[in-house]
SERO-4910 file (N, C-alpha, C, O; in steps of 0.05 Angstrom, whole numbers):
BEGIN
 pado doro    nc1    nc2    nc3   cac1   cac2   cac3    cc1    cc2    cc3    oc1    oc2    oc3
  Unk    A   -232    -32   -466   -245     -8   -456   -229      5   -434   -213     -7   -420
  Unk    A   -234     31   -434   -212     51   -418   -231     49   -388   -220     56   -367
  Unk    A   -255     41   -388   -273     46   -363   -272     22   -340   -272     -1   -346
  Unk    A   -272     33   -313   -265     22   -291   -282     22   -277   -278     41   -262
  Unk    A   -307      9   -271   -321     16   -242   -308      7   -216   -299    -15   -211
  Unk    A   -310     25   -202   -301     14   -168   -319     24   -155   -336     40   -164
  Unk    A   -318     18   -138   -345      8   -118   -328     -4    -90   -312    -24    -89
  Unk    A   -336     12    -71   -335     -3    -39   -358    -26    -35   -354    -46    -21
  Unk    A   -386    -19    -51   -397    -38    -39   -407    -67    -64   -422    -66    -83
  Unk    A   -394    -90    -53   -395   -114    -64   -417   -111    -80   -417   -107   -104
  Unk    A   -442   -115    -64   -471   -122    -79   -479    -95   -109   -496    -99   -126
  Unk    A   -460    -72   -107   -468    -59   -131   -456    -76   -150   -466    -83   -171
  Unk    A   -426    -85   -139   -404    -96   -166   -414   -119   -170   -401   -130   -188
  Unk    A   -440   -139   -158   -442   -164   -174   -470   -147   -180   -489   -158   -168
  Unk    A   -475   -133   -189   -498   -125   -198   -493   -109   -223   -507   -108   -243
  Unk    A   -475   -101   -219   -468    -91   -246   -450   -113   -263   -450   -110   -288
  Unk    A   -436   -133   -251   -432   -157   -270   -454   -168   -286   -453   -175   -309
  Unk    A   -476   -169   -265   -499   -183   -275   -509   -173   -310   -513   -184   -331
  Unk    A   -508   -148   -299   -527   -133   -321   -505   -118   -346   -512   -105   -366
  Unk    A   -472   -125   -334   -461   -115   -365   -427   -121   -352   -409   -105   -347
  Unk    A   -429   -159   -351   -410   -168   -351   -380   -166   -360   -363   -180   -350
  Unk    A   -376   -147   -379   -361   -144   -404   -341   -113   -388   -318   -107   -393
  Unk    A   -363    -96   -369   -349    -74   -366   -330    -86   -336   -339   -100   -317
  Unk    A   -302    -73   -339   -286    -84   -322   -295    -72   -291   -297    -48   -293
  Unk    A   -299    -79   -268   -301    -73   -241   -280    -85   -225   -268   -106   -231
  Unk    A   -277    -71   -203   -262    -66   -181   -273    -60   -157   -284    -38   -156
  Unk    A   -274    -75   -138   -281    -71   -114   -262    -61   -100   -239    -68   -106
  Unk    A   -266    -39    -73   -255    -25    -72   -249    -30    -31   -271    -29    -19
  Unk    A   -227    -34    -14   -229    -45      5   -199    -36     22   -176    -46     19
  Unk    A   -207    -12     41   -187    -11     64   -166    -33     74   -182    -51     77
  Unk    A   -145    -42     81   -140    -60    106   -128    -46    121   -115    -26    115
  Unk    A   -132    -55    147   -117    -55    173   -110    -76    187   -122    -97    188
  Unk    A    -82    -70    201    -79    -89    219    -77    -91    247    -66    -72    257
  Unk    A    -86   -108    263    -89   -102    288    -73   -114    304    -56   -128    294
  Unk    A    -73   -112    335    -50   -110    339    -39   -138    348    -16   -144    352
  Unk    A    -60   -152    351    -43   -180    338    -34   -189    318    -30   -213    315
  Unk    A    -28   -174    300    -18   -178    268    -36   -191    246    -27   -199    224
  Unk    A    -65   -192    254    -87   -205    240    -94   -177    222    -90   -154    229
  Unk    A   -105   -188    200   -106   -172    175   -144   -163    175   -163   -178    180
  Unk    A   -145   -141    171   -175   -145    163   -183   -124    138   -175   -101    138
  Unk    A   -193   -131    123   -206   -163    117   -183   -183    112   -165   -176     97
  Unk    A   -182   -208    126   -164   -228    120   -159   -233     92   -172   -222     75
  Unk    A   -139   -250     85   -135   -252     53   -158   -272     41   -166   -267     18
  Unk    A   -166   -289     53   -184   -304     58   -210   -289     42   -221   -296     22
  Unk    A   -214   -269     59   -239   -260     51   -247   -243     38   -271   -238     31
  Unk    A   -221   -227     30   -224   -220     10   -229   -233    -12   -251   -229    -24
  Unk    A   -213   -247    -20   -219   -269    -43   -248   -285    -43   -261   -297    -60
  Unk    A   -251   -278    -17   -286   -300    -20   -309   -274    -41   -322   -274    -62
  Unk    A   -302   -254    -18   -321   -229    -27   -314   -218    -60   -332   -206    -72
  Unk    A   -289   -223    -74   -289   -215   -103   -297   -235   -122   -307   -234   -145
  Unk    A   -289   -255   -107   -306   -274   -123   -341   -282   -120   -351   -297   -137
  Unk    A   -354   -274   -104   -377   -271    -98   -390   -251   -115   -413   -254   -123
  Unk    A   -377   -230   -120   -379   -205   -131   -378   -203   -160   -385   -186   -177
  Unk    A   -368   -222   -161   -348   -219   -194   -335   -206   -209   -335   -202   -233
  Unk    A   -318   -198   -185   -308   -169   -195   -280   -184   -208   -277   -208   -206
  Unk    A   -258   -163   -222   -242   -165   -244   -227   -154   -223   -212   -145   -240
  Unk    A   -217   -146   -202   -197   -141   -182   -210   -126   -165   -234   -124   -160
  Unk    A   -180   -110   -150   -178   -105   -122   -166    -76   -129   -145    -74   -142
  Unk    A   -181    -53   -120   -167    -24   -112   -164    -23    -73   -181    -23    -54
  Unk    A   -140    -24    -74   -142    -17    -42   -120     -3    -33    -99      3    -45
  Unk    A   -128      2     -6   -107     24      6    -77     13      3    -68     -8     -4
  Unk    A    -69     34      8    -33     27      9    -19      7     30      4     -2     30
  Unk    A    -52      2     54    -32    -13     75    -41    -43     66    -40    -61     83
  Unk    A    -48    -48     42    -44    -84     33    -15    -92     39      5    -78     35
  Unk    A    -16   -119     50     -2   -139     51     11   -146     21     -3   -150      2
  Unk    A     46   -146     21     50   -158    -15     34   -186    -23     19   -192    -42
  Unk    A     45   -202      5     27   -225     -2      0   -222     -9     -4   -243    -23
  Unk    A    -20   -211     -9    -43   -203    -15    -50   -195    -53    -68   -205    -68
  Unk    A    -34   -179    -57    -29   -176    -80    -22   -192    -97    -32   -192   -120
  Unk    A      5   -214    -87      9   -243    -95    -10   -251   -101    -14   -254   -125
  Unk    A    -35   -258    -79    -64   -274    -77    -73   -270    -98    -75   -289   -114
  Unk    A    -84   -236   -108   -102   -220   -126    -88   -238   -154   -101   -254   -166
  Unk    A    -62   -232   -161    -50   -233   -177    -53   -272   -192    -60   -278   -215
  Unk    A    -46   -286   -177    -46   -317   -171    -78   -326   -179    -82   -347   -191
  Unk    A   -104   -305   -171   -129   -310   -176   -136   -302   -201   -159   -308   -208
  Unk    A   -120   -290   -217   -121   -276   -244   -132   -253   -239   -139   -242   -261
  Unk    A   -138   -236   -215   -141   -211   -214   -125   -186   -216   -100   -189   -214
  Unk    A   -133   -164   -218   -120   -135   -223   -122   -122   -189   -139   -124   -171
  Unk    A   -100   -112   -192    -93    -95   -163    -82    -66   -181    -67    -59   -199
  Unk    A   -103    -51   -157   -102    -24   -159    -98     -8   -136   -114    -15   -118
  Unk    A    -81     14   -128    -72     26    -98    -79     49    -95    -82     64   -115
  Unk    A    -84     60    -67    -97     90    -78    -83     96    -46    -82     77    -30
  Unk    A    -74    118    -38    -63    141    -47    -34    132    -38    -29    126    -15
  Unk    A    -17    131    -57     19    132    -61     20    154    -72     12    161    -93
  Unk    A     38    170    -45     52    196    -54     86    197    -54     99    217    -61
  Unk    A     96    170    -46    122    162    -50    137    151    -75    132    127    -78
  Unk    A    150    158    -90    165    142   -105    176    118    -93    176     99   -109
  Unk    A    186    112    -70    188     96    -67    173     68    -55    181     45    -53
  Unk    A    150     80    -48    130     64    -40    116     63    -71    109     40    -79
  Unk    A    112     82    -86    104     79   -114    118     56   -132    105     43   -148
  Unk    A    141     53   -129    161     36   -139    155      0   -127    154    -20   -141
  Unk    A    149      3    -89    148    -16    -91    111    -32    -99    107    -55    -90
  Unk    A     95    -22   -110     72    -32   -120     74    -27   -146     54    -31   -159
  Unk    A    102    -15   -162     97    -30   -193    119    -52   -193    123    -64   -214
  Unk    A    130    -58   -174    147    -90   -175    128   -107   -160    139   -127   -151
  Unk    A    106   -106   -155     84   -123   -148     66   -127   -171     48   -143   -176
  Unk    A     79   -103   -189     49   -115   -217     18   -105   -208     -4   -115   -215
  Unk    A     22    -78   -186      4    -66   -192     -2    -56   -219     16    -55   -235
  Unk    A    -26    -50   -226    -34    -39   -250    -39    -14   -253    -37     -2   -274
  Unk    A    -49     -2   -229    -56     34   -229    -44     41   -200    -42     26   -180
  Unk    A    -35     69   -203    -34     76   -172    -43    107   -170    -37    123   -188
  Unk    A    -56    114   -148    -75    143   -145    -55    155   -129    -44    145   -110
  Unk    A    -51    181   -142    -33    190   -124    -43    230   -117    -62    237   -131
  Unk    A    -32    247   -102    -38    265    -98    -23    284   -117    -32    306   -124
  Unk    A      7    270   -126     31    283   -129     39    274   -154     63    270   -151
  Unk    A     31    266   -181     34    249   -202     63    257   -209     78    239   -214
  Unk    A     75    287   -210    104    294   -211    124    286   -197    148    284   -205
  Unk    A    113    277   -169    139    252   -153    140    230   -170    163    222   -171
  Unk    A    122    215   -185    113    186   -193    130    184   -226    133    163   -239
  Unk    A    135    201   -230    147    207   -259    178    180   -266    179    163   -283
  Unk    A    194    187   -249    209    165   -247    199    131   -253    212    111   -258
  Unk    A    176    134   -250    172    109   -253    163     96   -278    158     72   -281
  Unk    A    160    121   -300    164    116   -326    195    107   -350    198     98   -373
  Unk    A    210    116   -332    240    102   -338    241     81   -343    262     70   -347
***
């Protein structure tokens, strides 16, 4: 199926697992880092909360950690990025095995069909 639910909030995405397991979801989740170099949401908890959720991956901002993506990826989940307007920041989340990336500028991103 071509259809994607994302969702910021956890309790819709295990609620819609519940009731139609089969359609793929994505939870959907900011990070920042602060200025002790601690991640939030930690990698930790992320992974608690998608698996709580039951969701089929991770759409999140551009400022994820690679290791993070590693995590998603290592859990059998899908990572998805939202907004890359760089080719070269575009480039480096399809050598991570991102799967989608949202962009403003899809004509910068073209190269990356080569």
């Amino acid at each position: 199926s071509q259809i994607v639910v994302i969702a910021f909030d956890d309790t819709l995405i295990a609620a819609l697992k519940a009731q139609a397991p089969a359609l793929t979801a994505c939870w959907l989740s900011g990070f920042k880092q602060s200025e002790t170099g601690a991640w939030s949401p930690s990698r930790e908890s992320m992974l608690e909360t998608l698996a709580s959720c039951s969701a089929d991956g991770l759409g999140s901002s551009r400022e994820i950690p690679a290791d993070f993506v590693s995590a998603l990826h290592d859990a059998g989940l899908i990572h998805d990025v939202w907004t890359v307007d760089s080719l070269h920041l575009a480039r480096k989340f399809a050598a991570l095995g991102t799967r989608a990336i949202t962009t403003n500028y899809p004509d910068r991103l073209t190269a990356l069909r080569d």
